[in-house]
N, C-alpha and C positions, 0 to 999 in steps of 0.2 A: 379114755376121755381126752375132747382136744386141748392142747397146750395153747400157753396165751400167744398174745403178739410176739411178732419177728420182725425185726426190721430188713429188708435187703441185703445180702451178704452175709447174715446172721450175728449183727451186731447185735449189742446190748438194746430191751425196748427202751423207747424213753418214755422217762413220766415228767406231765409238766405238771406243774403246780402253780396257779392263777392265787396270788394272797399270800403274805405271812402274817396271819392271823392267828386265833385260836386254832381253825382247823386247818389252814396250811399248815404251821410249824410243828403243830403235833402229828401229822399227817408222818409230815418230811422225817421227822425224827423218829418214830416209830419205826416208817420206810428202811432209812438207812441201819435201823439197829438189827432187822429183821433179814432184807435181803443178804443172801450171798456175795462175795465178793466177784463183778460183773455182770450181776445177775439181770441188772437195770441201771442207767442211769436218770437220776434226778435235777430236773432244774425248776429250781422257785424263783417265782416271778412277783416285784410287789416295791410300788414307788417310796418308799422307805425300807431301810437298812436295820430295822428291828422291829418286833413286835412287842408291844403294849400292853400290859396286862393290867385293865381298865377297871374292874373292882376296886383296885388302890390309886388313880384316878382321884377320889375327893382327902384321900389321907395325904397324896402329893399336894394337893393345891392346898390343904391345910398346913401343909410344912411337916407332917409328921413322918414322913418317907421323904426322901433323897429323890426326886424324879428320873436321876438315872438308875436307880434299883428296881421300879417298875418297868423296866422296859429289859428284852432280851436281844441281844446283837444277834442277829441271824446267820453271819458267817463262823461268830464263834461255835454253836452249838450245832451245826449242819454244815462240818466240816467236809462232808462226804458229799454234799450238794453242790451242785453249780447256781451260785445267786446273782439275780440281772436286776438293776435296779431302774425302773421307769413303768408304764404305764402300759396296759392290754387293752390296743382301741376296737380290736373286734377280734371273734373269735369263729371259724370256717370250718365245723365238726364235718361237712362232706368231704372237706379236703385235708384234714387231720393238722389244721394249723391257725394260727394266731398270727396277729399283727402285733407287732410290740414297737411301742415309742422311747426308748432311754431317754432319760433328761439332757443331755445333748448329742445330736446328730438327725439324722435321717431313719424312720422308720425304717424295721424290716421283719420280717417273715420266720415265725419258728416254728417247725413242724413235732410231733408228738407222735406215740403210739397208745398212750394214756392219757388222759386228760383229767386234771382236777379243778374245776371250778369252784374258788371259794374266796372271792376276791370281797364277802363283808359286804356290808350297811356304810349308809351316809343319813346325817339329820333329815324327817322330814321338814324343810321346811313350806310353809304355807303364804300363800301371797295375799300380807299381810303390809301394811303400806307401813315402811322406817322399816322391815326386819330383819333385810338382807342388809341395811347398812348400819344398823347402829347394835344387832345381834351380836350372838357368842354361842357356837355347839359345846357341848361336856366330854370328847370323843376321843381325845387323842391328850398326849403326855404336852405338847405346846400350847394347845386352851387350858389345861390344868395352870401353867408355869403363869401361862399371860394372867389368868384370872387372879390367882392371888398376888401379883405383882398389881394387877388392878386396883382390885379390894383398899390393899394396903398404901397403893396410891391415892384413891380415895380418902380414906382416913387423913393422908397428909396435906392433900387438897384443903377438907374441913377445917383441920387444925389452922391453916396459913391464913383464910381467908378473912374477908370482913363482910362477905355479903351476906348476909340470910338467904336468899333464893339460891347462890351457889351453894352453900354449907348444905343444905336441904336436898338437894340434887344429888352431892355428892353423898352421903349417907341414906340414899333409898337405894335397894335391892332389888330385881325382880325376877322372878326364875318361875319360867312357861314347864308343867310337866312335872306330874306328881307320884313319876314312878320312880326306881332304885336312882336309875343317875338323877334326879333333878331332886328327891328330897336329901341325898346323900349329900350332893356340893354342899344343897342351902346348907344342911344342919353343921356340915362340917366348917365351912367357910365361917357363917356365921359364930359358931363356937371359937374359933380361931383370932374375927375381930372381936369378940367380947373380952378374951383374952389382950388383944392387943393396944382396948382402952386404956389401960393402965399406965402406958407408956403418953398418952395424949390427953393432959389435965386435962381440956377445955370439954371433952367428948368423953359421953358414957354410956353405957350400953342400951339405955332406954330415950336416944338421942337418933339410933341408927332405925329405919326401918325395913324390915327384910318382908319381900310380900312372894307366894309361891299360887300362881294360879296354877289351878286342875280344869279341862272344860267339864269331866265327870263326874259321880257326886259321892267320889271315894278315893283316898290316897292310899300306896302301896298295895295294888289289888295282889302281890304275889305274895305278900305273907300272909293274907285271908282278910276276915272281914269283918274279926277282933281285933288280933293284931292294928290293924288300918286305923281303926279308932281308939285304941291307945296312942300310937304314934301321934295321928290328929290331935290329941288334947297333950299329950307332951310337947311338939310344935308350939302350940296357941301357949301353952302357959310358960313358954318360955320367950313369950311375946310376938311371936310370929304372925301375921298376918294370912293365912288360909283362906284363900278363894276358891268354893267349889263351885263346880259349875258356870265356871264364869269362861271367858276367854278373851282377848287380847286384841282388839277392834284395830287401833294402829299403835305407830309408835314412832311414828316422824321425829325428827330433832328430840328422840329424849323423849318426848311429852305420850306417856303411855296413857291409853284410853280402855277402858276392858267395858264387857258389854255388861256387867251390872249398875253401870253408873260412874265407878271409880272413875278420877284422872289425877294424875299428878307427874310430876316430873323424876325420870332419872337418870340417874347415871351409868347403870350398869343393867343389863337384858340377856338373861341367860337362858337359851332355848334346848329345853330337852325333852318336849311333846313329839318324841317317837322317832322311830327310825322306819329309812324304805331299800329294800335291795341297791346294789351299787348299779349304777346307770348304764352298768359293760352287758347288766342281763337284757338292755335295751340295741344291744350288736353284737349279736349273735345270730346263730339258725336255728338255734336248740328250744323246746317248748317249754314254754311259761304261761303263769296264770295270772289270775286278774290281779294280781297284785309283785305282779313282775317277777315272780319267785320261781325256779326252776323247777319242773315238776321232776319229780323223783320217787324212785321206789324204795321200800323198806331196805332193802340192799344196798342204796343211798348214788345207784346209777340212774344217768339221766333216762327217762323213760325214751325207748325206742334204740336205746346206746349202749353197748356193752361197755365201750371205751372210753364214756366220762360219767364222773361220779364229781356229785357234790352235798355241800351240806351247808349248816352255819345258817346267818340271818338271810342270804341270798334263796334259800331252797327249803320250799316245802316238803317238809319230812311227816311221813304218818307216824302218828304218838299210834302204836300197835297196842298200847296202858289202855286208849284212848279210842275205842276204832270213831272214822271218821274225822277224827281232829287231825291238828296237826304239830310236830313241835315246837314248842315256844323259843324262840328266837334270841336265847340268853347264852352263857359259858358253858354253865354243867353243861347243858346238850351238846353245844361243838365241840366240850373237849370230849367225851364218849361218841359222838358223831365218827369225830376223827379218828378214833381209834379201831371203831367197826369199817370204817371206811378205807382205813391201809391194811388190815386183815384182809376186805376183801379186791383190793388193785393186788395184794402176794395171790391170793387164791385164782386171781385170774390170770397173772402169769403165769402161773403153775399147773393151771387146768383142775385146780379142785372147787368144791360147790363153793359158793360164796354163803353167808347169813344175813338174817335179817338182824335192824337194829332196831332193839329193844330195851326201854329203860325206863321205870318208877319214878318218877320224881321227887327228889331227898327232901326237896324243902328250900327255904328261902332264908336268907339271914340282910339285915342291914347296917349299917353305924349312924347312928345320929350326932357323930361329937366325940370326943374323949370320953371315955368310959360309960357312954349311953350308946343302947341299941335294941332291934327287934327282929325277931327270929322265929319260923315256924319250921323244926326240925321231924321228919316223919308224923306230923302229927303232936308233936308236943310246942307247945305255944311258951317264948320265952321273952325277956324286954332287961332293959337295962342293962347295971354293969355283966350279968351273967350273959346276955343275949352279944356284947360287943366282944367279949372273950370268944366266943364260940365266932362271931364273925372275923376277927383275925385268924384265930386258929384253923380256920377253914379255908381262907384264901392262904393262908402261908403254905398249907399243907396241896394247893393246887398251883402256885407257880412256879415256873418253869426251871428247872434249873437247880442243884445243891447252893449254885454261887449267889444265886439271888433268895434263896430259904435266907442264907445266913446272913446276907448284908441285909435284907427287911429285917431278917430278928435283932441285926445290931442297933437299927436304928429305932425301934421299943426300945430296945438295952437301956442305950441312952439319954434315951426321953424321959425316963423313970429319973435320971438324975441331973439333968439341967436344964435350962430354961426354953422355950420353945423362942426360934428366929422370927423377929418379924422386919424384916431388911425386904424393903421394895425395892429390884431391881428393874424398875419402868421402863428403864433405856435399851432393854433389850426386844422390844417389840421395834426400836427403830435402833438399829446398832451403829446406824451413818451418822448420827443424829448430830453428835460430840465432833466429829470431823469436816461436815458440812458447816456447824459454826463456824470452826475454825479459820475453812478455809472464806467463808463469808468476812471474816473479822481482818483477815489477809488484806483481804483486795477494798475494803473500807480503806484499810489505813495506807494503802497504797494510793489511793487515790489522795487523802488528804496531803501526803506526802507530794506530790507529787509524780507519783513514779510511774506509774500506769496511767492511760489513758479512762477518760469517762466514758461509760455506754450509753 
């Protein structure tokens, strides 16, 4: 059988890796545990220095994890890899190379023998008038940080003011998208300020209102279509405002309009109605489908490509469970994605057959809050405090890393015995903020002084 690529002089092949994401990192990692020493080298490519691990996403923004415990440093655990940090503006499979942008300098040119496209999802957003400027994605470990520094700024807004039309503002909620990330923030977030009334005589939890549009006429369609409607009437009896079927007309200055009627003013707009591949699968040569997903074969290579393979939210995978479908664009799949998918970049260096990827799907879990949750495991349908156990227990047991099992399990440890933080650190969305006064206050009193000239 033939042996895989050679590069020129019979160097090592290179693998490049497009993303540290779910299916980069596990990709890389797998890679380097497997191959031989100079068997290959690897470089991951991807405009952050860690990967995220997004499930614990609404337990950061509730303050119940550490935000830097969800996230994995990429160079610690992919010691074996070469890591480039900046941006992949097009990708040239005829000529076996990529344009790569680092955050400073002059593009340039990195050639491959392997290619791994899997550079992730971006929000969709919709051109929706206010969206793009007074929005918020769920996606990343800095929208977590900012939003509950939000929240909790809000809260403090309410408590200082004297106006009714501000205080009202700042205590309405609104969150587009009523699958796992968008009811996960509300319920957690929200559970978080209910908690955090108690510190704010004037405000109580039936003061705040949190409203969750869906445009369709069911939430949580991944844990079925029980589960959904438990969840639904846990929501609402915990006062939540559920709009089905509605959608989001504008949201100029604040003032959100949806198309059943609704309008009021807020403060805060958190958009989580879906994701669309990353815009790289828009510069490239490689074939895609109507929905900009790279087509791919169960093997999880680009079709017509022996030498790139991808997976994850970017690339249509055939669910083989499922003939004609395709997989669902969530974690279980990229992190098993990636696993069939460095099995077979070894198999092709090595010249043995590759496999198809094949995989059941285990089921679904979510948290709604502390110690509230919903969960469809194999088939057995779960909720509450037993559904939110099984959903930690599940994502601790899939993040990455021994170092981060134990520092999430510290931080439960702890939670069991002291009080949960609610310290809004506002200032870090503008961190100049405190030194721009300053030096404004400078040059005030230098003028009154007269020591400096007037402008």
């Amino acid at each position: 059988m033939a042996r895989g690529p050679r590069t020129p002089g019979g160097s090592p092949p290179r693998i490049l890796i497009i993303g540290g994401g779910y299916v980069g990192l596990n990709t890389a990692m797998r890679l380097q545990r497997r191959l031989r020493p100079g068997e290959a080298e690897i470089t991951v490519l991807d405009s952050d220095s860690y990967m995220t691990y997004q499930p614990f996403l609404p337990e950061a923004a509730a303050g119940s994890l550490e935000p830097r415990h969800v996230v994995v440093p990429l160079r610690r655990v992919l010691s074996r890899c070469r890591i480039l940090n900046g941006w992949v503006v097009r990708v040239d499979s005829a000529r076996r190379s990529v344009e790569f942008r680092p955050a400073g300098g002059e593009s340039y040119e990195i050639g491959y023998d392997i290619l791994v496209v899997s550079p992730g999802s971006v929000s969709r957003i919709l051109p929706i008038p206010g969206l793009a400027e007074n929005g918020i994605g769920f996606k990343t470990v800095e929208e977590a940080i900012h939003l509950r520094n939000h929240v909790l700024g809000q809260l403090d807004l309410a408590a200082s003011t004297r106006r009714a039309d501000v205080r009202r503002r700042a205590l309405t909620f609104v969150f587009v998208g009523a699958g796992f990330a968008g009811v996960e923030a509300l319920a957690e977030l929200e559970d978080m300020a209910g908690y955090a009334c108690r510190y704010y005589p004037g405000i109580s939890r039936a003061d705040m209102r949190w409203v969750l549009v869906e445009a369709t006429g069911r939430i949580l369609p991944e844990v079925g279509e029980e589960m959904g409607r438990w969840t639904l009437e846990q929501l609402r009896a915990r006062g939540i405002d559920v709009r089905l079927d509605t959608r989001v007309d504008t949201a100029e200055h604040g003032d959100i309009v949806l198309s059943d009627g609704g309008r009021f003013p807020s403060g805060t707009l958190v958009w989580t109605a879906g994701v669309r591949p990353h815009p790289l699968m828009r510069a490239t040569d490689l074939p895609v489908d109507d929905k900009d997903r790279l087509k791919v074969t169960p093997r999880l290579n680009v079709e017509g490509r022996n030498d790139v393979f991808s997976a994850g939210d970017c690339a249509a995978v055939p669910d083989l469970t499922r003939p004609g479908e395709y997989c669902a664009p969530n974690a279980q799949h990229a992190v098993r994605q990636a696993r069939r998918l460095a099995g077979n970049i070894i198999a092709t260096l090595r010249g043995t057959p590759l496999a198809d990827y094949r995989h059941a799907y285990a089921g679904s879990v979510a948290s709604l809050g502390l110690h509230k949750g919903v969960a469809q495991i194999y088939g057995h349908k779960l909720h509450g405090p037993l559904a939110w156990f099984v959903h930690r227990s599940y994502h601790l047991s899939r993040v990455p890393t021994v170092n981060k099992k134990v520092r999430v399990l510290s931080d439960w440890t702890l939670a069991l015995f002291f009080r949960r933080e609610i310290v809004s650190f506002g200032a870090m969305s503008r961190p100049r903020a405190e030194f721009e006064f300053a030096a404004r206050s400078t040059v005030h009193a230098g003028r009154l002084n007269g020591d400096l000239p007037p402008t």
